[in-house]
C-alpha positions as CSV (number, residue, x, y, z in Angstrom):
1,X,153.4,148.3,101.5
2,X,151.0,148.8,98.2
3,X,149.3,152.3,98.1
4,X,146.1,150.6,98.2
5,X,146.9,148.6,101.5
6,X,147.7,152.3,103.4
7,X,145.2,153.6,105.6
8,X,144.0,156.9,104.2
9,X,146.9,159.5,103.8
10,X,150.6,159.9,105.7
11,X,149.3,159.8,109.3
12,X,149.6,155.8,109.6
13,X,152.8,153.4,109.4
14,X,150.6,150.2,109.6
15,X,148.4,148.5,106.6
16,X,145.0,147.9,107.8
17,X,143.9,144.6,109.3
18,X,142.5,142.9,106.4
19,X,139.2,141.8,108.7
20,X,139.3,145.6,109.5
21,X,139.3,146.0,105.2
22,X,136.1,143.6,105.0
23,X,134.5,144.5,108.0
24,X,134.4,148.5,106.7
25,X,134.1,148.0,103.2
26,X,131.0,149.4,101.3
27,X,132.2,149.2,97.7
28,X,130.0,146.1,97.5
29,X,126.9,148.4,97.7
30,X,127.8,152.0,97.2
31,X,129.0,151.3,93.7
32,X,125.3,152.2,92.6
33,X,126.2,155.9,93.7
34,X,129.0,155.4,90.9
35,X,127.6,157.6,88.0
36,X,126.5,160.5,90.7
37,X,130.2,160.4,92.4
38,X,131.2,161.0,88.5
39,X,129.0,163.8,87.9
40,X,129.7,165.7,91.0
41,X,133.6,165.1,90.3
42,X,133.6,166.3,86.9
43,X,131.4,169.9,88.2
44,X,133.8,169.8,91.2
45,X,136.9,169.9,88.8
46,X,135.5,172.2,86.3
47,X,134.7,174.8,89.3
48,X,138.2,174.3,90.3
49,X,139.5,175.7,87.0
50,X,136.8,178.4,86.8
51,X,138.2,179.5,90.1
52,X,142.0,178.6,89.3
53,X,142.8,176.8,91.9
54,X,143.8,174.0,89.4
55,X,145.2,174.8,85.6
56,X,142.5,174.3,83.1
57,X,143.9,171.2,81.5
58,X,144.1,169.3,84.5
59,X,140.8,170.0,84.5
60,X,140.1,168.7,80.8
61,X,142.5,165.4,81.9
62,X,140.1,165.1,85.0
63,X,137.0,165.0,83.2
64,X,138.2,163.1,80.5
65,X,139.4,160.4,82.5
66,X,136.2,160.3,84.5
67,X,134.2,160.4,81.7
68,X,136.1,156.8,80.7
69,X,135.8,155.7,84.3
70,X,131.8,156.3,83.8
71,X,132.3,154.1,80.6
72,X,133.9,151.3,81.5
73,X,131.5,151.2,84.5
74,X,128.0,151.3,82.4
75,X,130.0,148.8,80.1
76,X,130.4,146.1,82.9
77,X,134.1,146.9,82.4
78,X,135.1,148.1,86.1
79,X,136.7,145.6,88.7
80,X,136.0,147.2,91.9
81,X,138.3,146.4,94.7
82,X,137.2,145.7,97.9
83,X,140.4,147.2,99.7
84,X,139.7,150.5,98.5
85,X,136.7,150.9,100.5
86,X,134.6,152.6,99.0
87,X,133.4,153.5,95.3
88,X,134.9,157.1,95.5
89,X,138.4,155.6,96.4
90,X,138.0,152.9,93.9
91,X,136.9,156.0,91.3
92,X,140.0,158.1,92.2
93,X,142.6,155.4,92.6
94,X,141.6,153.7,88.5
95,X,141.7,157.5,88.0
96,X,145.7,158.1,89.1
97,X,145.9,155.3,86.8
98,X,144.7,156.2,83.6
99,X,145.9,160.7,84.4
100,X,148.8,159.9,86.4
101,X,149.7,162.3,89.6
102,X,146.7,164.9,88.2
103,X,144.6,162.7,89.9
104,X,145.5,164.2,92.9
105,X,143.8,167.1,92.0
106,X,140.5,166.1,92.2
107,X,139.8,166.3,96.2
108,X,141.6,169.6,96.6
109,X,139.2,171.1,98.3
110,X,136.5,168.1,99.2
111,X,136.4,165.9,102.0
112,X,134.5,162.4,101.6
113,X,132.2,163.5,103.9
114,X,131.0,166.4,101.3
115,X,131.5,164.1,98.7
116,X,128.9,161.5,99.8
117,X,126.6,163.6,101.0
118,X,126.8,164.8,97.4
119,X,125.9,161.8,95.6
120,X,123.9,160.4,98.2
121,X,121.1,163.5,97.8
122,X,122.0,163.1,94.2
123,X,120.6,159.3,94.5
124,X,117.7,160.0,96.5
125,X,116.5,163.1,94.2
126,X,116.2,160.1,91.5
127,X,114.9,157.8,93.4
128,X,111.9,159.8,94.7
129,X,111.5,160.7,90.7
130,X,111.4,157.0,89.6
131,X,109.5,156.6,92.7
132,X,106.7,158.9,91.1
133,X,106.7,157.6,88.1
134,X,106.3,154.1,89.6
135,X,103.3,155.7,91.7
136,X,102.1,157.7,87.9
137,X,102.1,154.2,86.3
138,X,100.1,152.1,89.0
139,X,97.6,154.9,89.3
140,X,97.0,154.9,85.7
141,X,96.6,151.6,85.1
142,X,94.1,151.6,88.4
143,X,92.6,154.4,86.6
144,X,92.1,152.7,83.7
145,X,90.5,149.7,85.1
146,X,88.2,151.4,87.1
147,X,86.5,153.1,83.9
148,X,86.1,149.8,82.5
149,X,84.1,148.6,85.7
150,X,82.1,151.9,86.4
151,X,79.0,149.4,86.7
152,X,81.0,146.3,88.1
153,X,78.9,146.5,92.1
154,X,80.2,144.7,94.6
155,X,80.2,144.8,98.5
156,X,82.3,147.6,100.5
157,X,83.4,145.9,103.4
158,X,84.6,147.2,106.9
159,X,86.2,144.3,109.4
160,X,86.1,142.0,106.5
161,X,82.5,142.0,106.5
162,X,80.3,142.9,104.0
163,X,79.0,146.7,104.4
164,X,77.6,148.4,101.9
165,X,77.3,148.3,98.3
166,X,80.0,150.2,96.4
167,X,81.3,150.4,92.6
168,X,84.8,148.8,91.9
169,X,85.6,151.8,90.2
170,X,85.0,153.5,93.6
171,X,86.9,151.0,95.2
172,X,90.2,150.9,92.9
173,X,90.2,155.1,92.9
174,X,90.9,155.1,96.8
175,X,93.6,153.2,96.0
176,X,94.7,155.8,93.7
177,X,93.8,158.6,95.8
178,X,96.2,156.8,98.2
179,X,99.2,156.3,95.9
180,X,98.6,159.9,95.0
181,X,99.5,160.8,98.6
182,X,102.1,158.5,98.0
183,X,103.2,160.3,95.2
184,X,103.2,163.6,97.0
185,X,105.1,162.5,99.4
186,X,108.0,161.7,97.4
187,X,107.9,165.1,95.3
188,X,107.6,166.9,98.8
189,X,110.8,164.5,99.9
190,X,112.7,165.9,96.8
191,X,112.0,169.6,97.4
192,X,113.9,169.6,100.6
193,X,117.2,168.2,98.7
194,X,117.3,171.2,97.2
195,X,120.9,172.1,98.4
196,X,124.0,171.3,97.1
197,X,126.2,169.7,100.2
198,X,129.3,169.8,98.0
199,X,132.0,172.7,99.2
200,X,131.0,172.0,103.1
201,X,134.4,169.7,103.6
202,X,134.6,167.6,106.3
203,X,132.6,169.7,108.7
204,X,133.5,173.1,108.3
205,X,134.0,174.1,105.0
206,X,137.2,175.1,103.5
207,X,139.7,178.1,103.4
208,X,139.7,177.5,99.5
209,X,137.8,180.2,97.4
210,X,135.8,177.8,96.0
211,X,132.5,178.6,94.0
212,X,129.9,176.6,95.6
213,X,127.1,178.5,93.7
214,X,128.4,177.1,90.7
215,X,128.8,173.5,91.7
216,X,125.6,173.6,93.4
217,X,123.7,174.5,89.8
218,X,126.1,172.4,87.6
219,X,124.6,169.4,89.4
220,X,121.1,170.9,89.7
221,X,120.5,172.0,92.8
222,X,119.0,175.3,93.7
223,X,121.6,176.5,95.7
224,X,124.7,175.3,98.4
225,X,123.7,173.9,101.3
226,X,123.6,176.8,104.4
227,X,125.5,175.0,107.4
228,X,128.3,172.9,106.7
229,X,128.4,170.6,109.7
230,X,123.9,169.7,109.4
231,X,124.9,169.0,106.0
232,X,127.8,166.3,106.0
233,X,125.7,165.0,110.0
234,X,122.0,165.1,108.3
235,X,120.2,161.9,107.3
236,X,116.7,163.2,107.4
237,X,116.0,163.2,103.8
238,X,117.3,159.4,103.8
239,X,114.9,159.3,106.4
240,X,112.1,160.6,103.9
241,X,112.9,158.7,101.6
242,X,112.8,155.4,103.5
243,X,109.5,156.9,105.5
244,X,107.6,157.4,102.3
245,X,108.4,153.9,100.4
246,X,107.3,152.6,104.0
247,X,104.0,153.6,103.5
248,X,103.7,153.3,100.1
249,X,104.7,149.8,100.5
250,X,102.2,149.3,103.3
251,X,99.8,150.5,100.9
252,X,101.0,148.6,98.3
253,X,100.6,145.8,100.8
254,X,96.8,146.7,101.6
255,X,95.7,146.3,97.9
256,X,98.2,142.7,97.4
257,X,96.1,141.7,100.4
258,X,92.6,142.1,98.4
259,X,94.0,140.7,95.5
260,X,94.8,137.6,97.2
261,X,91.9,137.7,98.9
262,X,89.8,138.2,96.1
263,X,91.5,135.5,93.8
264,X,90.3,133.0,96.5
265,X,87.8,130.3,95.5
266,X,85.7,132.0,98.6
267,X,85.8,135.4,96.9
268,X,86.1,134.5,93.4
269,X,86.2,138.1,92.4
270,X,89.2,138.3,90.7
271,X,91.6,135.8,88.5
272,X,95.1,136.7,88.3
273,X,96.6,136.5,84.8
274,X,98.8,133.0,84.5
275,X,102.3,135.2,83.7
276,X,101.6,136.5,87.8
277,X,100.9,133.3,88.9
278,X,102.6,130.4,89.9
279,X,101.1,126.5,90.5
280,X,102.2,124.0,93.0
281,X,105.2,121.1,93.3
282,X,102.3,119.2,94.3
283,X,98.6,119.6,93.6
284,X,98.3,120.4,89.5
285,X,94.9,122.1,90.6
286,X,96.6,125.1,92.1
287,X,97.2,128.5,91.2
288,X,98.9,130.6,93.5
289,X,98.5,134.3,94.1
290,X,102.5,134.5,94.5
291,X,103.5,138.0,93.0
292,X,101.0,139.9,95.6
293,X,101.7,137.4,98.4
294,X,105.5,138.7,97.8
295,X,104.3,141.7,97.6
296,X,102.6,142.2,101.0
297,X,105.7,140.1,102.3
298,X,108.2,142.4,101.0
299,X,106.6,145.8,102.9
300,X,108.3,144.3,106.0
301,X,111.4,144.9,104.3
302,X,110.7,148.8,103.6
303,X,109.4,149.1,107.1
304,X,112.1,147.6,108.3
305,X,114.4,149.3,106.4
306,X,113.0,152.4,107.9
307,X,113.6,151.3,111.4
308,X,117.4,150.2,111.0
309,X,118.2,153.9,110.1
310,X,116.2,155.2,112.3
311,X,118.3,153.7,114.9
312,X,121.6,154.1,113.4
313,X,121.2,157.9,113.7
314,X,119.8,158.5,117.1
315,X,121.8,160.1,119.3
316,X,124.6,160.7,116.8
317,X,126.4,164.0,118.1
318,X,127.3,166.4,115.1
319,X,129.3,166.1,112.6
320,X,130.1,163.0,110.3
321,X,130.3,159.7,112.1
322,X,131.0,156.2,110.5
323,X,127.8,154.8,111.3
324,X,126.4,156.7,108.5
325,X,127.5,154.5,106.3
326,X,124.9,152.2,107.2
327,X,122.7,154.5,105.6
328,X,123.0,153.0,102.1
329,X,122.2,148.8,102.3
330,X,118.5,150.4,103.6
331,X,118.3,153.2,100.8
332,X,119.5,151.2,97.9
333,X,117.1,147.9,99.2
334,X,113.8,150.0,99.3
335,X,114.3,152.1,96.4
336,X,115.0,148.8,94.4
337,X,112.2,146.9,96.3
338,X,109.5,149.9,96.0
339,X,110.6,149.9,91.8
340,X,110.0,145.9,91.4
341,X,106.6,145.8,93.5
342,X,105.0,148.9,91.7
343,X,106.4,147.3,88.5
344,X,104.4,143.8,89.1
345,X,101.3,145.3,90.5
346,X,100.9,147.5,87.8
347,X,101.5,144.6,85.8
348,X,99.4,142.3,88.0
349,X,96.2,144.8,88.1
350,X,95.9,145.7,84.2
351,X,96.0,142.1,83.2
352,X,94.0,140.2,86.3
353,X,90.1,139.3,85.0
354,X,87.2,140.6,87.1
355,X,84.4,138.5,88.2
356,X,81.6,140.6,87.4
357,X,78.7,138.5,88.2
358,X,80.4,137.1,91.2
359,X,80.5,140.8,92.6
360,X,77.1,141.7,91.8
361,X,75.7,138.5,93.4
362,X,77.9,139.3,96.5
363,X,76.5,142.6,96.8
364,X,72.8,141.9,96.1
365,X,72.6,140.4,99.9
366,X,69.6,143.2,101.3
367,X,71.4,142.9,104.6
368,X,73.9,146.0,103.1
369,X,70.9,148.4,102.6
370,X,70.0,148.3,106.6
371,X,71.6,151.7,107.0
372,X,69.2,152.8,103.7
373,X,66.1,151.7,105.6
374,X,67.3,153.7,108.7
375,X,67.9,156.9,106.9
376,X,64.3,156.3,105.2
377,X,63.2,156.9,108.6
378,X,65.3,159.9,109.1
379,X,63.9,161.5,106.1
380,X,60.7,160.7,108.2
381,X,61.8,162.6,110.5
382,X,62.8,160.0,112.8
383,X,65.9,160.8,115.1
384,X,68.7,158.5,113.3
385,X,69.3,156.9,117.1
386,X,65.8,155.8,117.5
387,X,65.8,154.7,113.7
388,X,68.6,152.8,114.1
389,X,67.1,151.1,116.6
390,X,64.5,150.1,114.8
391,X,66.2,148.9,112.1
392,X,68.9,146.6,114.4
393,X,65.9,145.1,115.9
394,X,64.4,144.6,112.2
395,X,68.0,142.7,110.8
396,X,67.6,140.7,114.4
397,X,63.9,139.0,113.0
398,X,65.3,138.5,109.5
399,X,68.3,136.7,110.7
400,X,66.2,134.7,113.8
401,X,63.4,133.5,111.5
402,X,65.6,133.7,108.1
403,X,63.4,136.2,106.2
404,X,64.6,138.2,103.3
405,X,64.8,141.6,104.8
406,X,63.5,142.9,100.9
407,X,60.4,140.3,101.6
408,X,59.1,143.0,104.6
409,X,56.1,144.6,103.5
410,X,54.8,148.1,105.1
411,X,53.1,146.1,108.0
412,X,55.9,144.3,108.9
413,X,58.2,147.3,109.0
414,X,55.7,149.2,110.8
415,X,55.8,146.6,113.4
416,X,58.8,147.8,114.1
417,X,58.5,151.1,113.2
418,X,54.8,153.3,112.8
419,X,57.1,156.1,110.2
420,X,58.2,153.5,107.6
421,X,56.3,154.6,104.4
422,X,56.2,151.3,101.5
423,X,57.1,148.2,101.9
424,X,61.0,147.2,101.9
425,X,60.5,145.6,98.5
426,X,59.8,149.5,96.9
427,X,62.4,151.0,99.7
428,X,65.8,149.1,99.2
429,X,67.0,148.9,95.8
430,X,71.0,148.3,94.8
431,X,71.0,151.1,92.3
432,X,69.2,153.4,93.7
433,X,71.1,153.6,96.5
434,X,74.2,153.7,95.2
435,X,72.8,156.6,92.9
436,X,71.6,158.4,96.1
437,X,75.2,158.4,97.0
438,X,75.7,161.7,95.2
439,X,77.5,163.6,97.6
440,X,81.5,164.6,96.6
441,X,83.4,161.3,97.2
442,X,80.2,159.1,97.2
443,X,79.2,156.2,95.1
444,X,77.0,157.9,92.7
445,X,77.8,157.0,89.1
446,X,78.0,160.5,87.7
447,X,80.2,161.2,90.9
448,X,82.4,158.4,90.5
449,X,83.1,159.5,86.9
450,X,83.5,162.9,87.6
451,X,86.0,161.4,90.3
452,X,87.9,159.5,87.1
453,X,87.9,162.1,84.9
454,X,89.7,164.4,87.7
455,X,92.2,161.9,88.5
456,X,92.9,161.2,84.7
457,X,93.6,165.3,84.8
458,X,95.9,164.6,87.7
459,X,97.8,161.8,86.4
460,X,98.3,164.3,83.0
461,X,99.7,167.4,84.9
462,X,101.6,165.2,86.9
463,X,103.4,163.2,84.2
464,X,104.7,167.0,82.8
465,X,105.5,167.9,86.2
466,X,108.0,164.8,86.0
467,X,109.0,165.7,82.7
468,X,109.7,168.8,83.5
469,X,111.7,168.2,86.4
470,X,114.0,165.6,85.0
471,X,117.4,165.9,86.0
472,X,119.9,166.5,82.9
């Protein structure tokens, strides 16, 4: 019997099943945790000679040879084998190979249940990092935009029905005030993997006097973890992770959704840029809205992500149990899927071309100053119930004997109403009522620059925040 046919260690006579081999392989996958089971070997081994539980050149042959391994993996160089299970096995066995029997070293100590926990919160820490830089490169471009369109009015709509008038620079910044949360999630998700898992064994620790402080900052971590058997059982910052690309994908979603909306012959508001475009096998007249259409699609994917470990953990009993393993497929998918949709719609929003006049015509229906002509009454000092009133019962004669609401003059309004002061024609004005708007978070145009010029502050201190967390 080959080693690499043995179940793990001396305590079986009989190779494993080869369906048994497929069916609990996860090299296939968790070969993207290669270069973080690397780095936390070669801290483990130096910390093993610091302490002398292993003679200092086996230590320098360790790291050497893992520091090849590393190589040959970046390089495309690495056949991984599927009956090794796993990357760590596949890691340690090429290891034996190039070291020899020092090889054997390496695990004194560590249990694989301590040893993917390790890489795993090593993984996730960068992912919620790219993840915020994703977030840092969409909201600046959305940033960006929005300055250019400062004047660009078009219609704020509430159940897809035109509202009120807002500024497109208004409208992109919630969008970036919601990838900010977004953002903050992720950093927040990151702080609580602030502890080092490696040195907790399989469950219990180990009888070893091994330096866990030391590992713990070699690989960046603020300290070692506190309870050995939560940290080799705990999921929850998987869980984070996958909750906050959920929502950042539904939100990602939300804006892919306008986008195709808008890029409609019905909207016209926006044209997408041919290179995030596609035409039809058919009709040569077509251009489709494909890269947000994937990109609303591909949220059910994060979401769903989200779901499937949600279920493989509950009502797991403490400590380490196999399903865990099906943490990773969802973890690896979202981060990836997360990365390529804020990639294209960053790419999509910077370059798309914005119907200016088509907006402004949009929003220049009177119909979206109603609520202006009630509050005129308020500032009357008409109860905002009673004005209301008035006003529905106003909209309801323009629409039954299609009149302009603007047309109204101070007779007809008073018909309706004995307060109204002018006519509606010197009463309801685009621009003055977004200008009147003024209030923090209104529509106002020195408000909404004041809002850009905060968020561009934002976007700075948060891009040295990055910086100055990168991992080394």
């Amino acid at each position: 019997m080959s080693e690499k046919q043995k179940p793990w260690g001396g305590r079986f006579s009989e190779a494993t099943d080869p369906r048994v081999e497929r069916f609990s392989a996860s090299v296939q996958f968790d070969c993207a945790l290669a270069r973080y089971d690397i780095r936390g070997s070669i801290a483990h081994a130096r910390m093993l000679a610091a302490t002398g539980l292993i003679p200092a050149a086996d230590a320098e042959a360790l790291e050497a040879g893992l520091e090849a391994i590393g190589r040959q993996i970046e390089a495309g160089e690495f056949s991984f084998d599927p009956a090794l299970e796993d990357i760590h096995m596949n890691i340690e066995a090429r290891l034996r190979e190039q070291i020899g029997p020092v090889a054997g070293r390496l695990h004194t100590g560590r249990s694989r249940n301590d040893q993917v926990a390790t890489d795993l919160a090593l993984y996730l820490r960068d992912a919620c990092t790219a993840a915020g830089r994703g977030l840092l490169q969409l909201r600046h471009v959305l940033v960006e935009r929005a300055a250019e369109h400062l004047d660009t009015i078009l219609p704020g709509y509430t159940h897809l029905q035109r509202a009120q008038p807002v500024r497109l620079a208004h409208h992109w910044l919630a969008y970036v005030e919601m990838f900010e949360r977004d953002a903050a999630r992720f950093a927040d998700a990151r702080g609580r993997m602030a502890y080092a898992p490696l040195g907790s064994g399989a469950l219990a620790g180990s009888t070893l006097p091994l330096d866990r402080e030391a590992t713990a900052s070699a690989l960046g971590f603020d300290g070692p973890s506190r309870n050995s058997m939560d940290t080799v059982a705990a999921r929850d910052h998987a869980l984070e992770f996958l909750s906050a690309t959920a929502i950042a994908m539904i939100h990602l979603s939300r804006i892919s959704e306008e986008l195709v909306l808008w890029s409609s012959a019905e909207f016209g508001f926006v044209e997408l840029a041919d290179a995030y475009s596609t035409g039809s096998s058919l009709m040569p007249q077509k251009k489709n809205p494909d890269v947000p259409e994937l990109v609303r699609g591909k949220s059910g994917r994060a979401v769903g992500n989200l779901v499937s470990l949600l279920t493989a953990v509950e009502g797991l009993p403490l400590t380490y149990n196999r399903d865990l393993q099906e943490d990773k497929e969802p973890i690896f998918d979202s981060a990836r899927t997360l990365g390529d949709c804020l990639d294209v719609t960053a790419g999509a929003l910077a370059t798309l071309r914005v119907g200016v006049d088509r907006m402004r015509s949009a929003a220049a229906d009177p119909m979206l100053l109603a609520t202006d002509l009630a509050e005129v009454l308020v500032q009357e000092g008409v109860a905002f119930r009673e004005a209301h009133e008035a006003v529905g019962r106003i909209v309801g004669h323009c629409v039954e004997k299609d009149v302009d609401l603007s047309a109204l003059s101070r007779e007809d309004l008073r018909a309706f109403h004995p307060a109204f002061p002018a006519g509606a024609d010197q009463l309801l004005d685009v621009e003055r009522s977004l200008e009147a708007r003024a209030l923090p978070g209104g529509t106002a145009r020195e408000t909404v620059a004041a809002a850009l010029a905060a968020a561009r502050e934002r976007l700075a201190a948060e891009a040295r925040e990055l910086d100055a967390g990168e991992e080394p």
